[in-house]
N, C-alpha and C positions, 0 to 999 in steps of 0.2 A: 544540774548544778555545774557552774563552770569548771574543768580545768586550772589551777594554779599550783603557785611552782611549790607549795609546799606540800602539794597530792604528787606532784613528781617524787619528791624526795621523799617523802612516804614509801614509795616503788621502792626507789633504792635500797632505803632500811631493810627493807623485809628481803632483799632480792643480796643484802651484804654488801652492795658494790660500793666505790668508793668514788666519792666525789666535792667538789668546794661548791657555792651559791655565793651569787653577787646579788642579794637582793634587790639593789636599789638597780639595776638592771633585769629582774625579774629571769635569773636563767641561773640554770645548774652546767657545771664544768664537770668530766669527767674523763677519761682515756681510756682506751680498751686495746689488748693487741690484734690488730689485722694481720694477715699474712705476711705482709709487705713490711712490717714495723708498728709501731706503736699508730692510734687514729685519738687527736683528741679530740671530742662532741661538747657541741654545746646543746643545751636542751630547753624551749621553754613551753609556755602556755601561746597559745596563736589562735586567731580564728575566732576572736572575741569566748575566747576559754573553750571552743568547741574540738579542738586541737593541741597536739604538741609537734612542736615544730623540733628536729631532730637536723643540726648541722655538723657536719666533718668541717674542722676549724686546721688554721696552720699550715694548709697546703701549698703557701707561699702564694708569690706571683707567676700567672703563665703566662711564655711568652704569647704576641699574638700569630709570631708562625707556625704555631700549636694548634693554632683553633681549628684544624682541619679533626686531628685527634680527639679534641673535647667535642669537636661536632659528632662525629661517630659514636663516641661513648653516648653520648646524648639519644642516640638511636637504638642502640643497645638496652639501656637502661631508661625505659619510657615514665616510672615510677621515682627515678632519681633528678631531679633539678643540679644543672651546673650554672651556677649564679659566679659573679664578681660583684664584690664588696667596691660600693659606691666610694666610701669613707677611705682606702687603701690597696683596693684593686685586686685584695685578695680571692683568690679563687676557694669558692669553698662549694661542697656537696651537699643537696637539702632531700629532705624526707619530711612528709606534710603525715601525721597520725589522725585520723579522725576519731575522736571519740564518742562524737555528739551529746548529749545529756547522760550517759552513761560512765559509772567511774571510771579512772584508768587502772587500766589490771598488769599485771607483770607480760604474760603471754604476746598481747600483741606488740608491748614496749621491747621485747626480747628481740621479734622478728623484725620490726622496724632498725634495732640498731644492727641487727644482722645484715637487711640488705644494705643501709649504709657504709656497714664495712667490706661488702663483697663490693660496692662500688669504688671506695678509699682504694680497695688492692688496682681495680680493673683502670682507676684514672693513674696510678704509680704504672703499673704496665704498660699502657695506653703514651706516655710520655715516656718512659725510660725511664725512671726514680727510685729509690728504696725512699722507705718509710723515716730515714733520717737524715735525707735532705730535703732540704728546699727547696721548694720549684721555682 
């Protein structure tokens, strides 16, 4: 059975966290605090439902005489995607969840926003940032 955003928010319920859904964009919003400051995720279904796709949002724009830094991270974190948003240039952190035909459970949705947020701190470090500014 696929993935969909209302098996995410299903998660949530049970798991008490809080979050808003844009349906007509098929994705739940949420925040959580990372070491560094606040990390806001977005979360949806991906992978034609076989996935949840798990993004660190907000991270502003990075310069490109940075990209030596986000390259590094990149090497570091082999499991972490650092993407730039086509639409705004925004740099954001991705985490791919496989679920395959099985439901989604809390456990592996825990660990996946975990390593996202250990990476949320390592890219704020990695450029010089706190968690409440803009890059």
């Amino acid at each position: 059975m696929p993935i969909t955003l209302s098996e995410i928010v299903q998660v949530f319920n049970a798991l008490g966290w809080q979050y808003q859904t844009i349906p007509e964009r098929e994705v739940l919003l949420t925040s959580f605090r990372a070491e560094t400051g606040p990390a806001d995720l977005a979360l949806r279904p991906a992978a034609g439902g076989q996935a949840v796709l798990l993004e660190a949002i907000g991270l502003g724009q990075q310069p490109r005489e940075q990209a030596e830094a986000l390259l590094a991270l990149a090497w570091r974190w082999p499991g972490v995607a650092i993407v730039r948003a086509p639409e705004d240039g925004e740099v954001r952190l991705r985490v791919l969840l496989p679920v395959g035909r099985a439901p989604l459970t809390s456990e592996p949705l825990r660990a996946a926003i975990g390593v996202l947020l250990i990476a949320v701190d390592a890219l704020r470090e990695a450029v010089g940032l706190k968690g409440d500014t803009a890059m």
